[in-house]
LUMBA-487590 format. One record per residue: x, y, z of N, C-alpha, C, O in turn; residue in one letter. Coordinates in steps of 0.2 Angstrom, whole numbers, plus 5000, padded with zeros to 4 digits. Layout:
<atoms>
XYZXYZXYZXYZA;...
</atoms>
This chain:
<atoms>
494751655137494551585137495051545139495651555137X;494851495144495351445146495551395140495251355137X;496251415138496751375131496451295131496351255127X;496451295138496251195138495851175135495851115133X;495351215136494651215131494651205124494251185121X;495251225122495151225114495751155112495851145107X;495951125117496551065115495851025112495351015115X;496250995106495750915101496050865106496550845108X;495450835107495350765112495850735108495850765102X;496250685110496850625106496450555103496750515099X;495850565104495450505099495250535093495050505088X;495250625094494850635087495850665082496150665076X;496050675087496750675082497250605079497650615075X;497050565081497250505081496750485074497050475069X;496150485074495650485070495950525060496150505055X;495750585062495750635055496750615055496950625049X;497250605059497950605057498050525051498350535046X;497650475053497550415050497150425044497250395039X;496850465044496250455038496350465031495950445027X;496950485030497150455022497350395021497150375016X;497750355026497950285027497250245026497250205021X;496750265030496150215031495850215027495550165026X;495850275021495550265016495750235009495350215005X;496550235010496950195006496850135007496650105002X;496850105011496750015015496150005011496149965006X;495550045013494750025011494550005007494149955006X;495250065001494850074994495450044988495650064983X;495849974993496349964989495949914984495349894985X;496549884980495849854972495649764977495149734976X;496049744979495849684982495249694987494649674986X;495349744991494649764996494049764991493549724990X;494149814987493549824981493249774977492649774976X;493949724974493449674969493449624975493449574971X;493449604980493149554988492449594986492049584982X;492449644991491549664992491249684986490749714987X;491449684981491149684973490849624971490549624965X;490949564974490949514973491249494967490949454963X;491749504967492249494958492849414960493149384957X;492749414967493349374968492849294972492349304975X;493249234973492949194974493049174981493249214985X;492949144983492549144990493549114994493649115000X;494249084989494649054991494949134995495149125000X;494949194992495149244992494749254996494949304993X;494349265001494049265007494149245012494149275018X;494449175011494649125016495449155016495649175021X;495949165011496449185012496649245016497049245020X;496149295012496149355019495849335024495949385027X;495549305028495449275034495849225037495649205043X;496249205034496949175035497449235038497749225043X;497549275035498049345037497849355043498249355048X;497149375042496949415051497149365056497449375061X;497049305054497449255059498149255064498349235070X;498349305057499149285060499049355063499249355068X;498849395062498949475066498449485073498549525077X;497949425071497649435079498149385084498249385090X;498449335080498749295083499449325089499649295094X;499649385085500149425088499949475092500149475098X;499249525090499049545094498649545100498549585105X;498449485099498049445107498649405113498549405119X;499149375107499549345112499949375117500349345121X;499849455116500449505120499949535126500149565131X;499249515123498849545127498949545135498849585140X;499249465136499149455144499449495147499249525152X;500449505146500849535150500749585150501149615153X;500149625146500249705145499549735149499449795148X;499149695152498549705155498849735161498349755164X;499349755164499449785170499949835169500249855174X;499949855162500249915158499949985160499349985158X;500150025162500150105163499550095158498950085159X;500150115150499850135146499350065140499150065135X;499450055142499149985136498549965140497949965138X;498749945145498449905151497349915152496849875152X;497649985151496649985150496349965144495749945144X;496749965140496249945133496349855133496049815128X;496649825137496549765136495849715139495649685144X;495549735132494549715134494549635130494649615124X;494549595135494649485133494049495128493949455123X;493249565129492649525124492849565115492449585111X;493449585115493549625109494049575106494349595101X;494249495110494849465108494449435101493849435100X;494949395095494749355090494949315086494849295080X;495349305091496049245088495349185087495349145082X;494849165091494549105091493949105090493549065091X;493749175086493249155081493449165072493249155067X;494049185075494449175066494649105064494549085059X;495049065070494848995069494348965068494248905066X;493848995070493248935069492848965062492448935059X;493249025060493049035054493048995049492748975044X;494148985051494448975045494248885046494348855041X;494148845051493848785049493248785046493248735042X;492848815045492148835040492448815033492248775029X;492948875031493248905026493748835021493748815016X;494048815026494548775024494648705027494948665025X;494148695033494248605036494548615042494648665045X;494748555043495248535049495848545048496148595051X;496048515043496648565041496948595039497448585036X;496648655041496648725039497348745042497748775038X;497548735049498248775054498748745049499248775047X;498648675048499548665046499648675038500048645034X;499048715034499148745028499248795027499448815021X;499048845034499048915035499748945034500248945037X;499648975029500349025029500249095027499749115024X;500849145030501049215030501049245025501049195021X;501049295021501149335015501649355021501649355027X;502249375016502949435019502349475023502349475029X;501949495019501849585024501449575027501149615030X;501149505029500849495037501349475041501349505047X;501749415039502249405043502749455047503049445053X;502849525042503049595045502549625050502749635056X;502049635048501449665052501349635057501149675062X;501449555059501449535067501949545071501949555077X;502449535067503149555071503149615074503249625080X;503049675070502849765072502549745079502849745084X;502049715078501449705082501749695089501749725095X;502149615087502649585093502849625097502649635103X;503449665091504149695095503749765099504049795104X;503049795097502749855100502649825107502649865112X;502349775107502149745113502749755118502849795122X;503249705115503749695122504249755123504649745127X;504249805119504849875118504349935120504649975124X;503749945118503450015117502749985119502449955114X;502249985124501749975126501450015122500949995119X;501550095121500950145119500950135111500550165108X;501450095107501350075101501150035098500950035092X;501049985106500449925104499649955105499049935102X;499750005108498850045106498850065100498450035096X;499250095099499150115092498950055086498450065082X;499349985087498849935084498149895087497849845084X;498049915091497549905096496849945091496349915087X;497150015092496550035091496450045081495950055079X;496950045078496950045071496249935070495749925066X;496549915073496049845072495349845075494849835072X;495349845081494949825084494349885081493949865078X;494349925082494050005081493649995073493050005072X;494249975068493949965063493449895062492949895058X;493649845066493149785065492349795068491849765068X;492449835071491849865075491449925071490849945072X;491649945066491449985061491449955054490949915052X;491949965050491849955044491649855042491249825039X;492249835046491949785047491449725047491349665045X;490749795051490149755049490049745041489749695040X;490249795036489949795029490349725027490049685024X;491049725028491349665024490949595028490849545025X;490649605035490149535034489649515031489549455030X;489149565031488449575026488949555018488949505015X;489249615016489449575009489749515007489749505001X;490049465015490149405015489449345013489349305008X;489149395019488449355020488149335014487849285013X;488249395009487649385004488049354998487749314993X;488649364998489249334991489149264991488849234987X;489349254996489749154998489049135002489049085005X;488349175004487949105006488049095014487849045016X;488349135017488549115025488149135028487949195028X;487849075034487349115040487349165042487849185046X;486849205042486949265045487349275052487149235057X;487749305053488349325059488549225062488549205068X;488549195056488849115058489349115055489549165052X;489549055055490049025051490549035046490449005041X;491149075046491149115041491349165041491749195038X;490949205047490949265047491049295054490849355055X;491249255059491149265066491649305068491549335074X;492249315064492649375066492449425069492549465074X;491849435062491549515063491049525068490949575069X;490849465071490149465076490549455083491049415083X;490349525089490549525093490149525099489949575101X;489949475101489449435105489349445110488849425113X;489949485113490049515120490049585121490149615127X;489949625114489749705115488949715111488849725105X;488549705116487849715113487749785110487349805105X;488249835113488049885109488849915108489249945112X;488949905101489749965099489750005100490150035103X;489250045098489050125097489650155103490050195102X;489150105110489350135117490050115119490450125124X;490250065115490950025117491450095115491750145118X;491450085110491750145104491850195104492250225101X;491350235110491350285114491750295120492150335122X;491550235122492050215128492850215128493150235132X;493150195121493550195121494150225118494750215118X;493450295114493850355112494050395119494550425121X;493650385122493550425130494350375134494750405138X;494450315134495050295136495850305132496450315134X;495650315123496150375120496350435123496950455124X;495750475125495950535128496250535134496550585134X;496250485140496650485145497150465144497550485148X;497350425140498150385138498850425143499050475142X;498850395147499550385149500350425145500850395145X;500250465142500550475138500650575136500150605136X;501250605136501350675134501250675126501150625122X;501350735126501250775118501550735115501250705111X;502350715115502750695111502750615111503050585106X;502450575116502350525115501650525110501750505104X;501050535111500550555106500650545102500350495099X;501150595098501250615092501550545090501150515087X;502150505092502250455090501750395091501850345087X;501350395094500850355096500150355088499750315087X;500350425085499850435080500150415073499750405068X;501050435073501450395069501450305069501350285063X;501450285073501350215072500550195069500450145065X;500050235072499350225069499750215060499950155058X;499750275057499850265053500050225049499850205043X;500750195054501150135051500850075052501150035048X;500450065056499950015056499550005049499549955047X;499250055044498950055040499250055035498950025030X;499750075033500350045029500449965029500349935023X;500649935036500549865036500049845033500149785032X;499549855032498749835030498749825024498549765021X;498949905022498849895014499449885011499449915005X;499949845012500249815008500149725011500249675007X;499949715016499349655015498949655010499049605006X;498649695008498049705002498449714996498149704990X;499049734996499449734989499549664988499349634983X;499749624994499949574992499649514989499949474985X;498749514992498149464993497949504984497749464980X;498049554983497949584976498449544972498149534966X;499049534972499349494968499149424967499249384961X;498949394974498949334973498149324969498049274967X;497749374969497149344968496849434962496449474963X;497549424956497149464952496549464947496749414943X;496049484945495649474943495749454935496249484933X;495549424930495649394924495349474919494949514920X;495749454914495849514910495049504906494949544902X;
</atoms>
């Protein structure tokens, strides 16, 4: 039998190497009492304040790295969401929501990773590429519905337009598409590997966002 035959595509290794991380992020106690409905709709808007600043980092690297070997193909403008999380967080918080807007440490960390992968290690910035976007396209939709029905928000409106993705009528085939662009990556074995190492540490940055949205919004005894 031809050996090549039996090599694991790098989207499904990438996938099962992250999968204890993604499952700790998930099932951290802040995620849990958000979509439990135990927590109030400020701690909703607070965590959509976060993504702000981490889409903020990772969209604004996006332009220089579109003509990237390796980053270059996954830079898709209809998967961008720096500007439907603003128009969220005016829903959530007013007009003046930007000049109230502040980092927790471990997001301020997690943009910065985000930054420094951009402009030093392009194939590190996929790595936060596909840890975010992948997931908003998945899991994602449940934290809108359990938006939708908590706090009262128009269905895929106001509120919740991070998660609506207006320019991909169908994920299924997006998602497809670009596990099949993981598997082409620009990159050897030993780049991969750290390319699957960052995955990880992407999810790390996550959930200690979720440590931190957990302290600030612990549950009453």
């Amino acid at each position: 039998m031809d050996a090549r035959a039996t090599v694991t595509p790098f989207s499904t290794l990438i996938r099962t190497a992250s999968h204890q991380q993604h499952t700790e992020a998930e099932s951290s106690a802040f995620m849990s009492d958000l979509l439990g409905g135990r927590l109030g709709v400020e701690a909703y808007a607070r965590y959509t304040e976060q993504l702000w600043f981490v889409y903020r980092a990772l969209e604004g690297a996006a332009g220089p790295l579109a003509q990237d070997r390796v980053a270059g193909p996954f830079i898709r403008p209809e998967l961008f969401r720096t500007a439907a999380l603003e128009r969220d967080l005016e829903h959530l918080r007013g007009d003046g929501w930007r000049a109230a807007a502040t980092a927790l440490p471990a997001t301020a960390a997690y943009a910065a990773r985000i930054e420094e992968c951009a402009r030093t290690w392009p194939a590190g910035y996929v790595a936060h590429h596909y840890t975010r976007y992948l997931g908003d396209l998945s899991g994602g939709q449940i934290i809108r519905d359990k938006a939708e029905r908590t706090w009262g928000f128009a269905r895929k409106g106001d509120g919740v337009r991070f998660y609506v993705f207006e320019q991909i009528p169908n994920p299924a085939a997006f998602k497809r598409g670009y596990r099949e662009l993981l598997d082409r990556v620009d990159a050897d074995d030993l780049e991969k590997q750290r390319i699957v190492d960052e995955c990880r540490r992407a999810f790390d940055y996550n959930g200690a966002v979720f440590r931190e949205l957990g302290s600030e919004f612990p549950l009453s005894a």
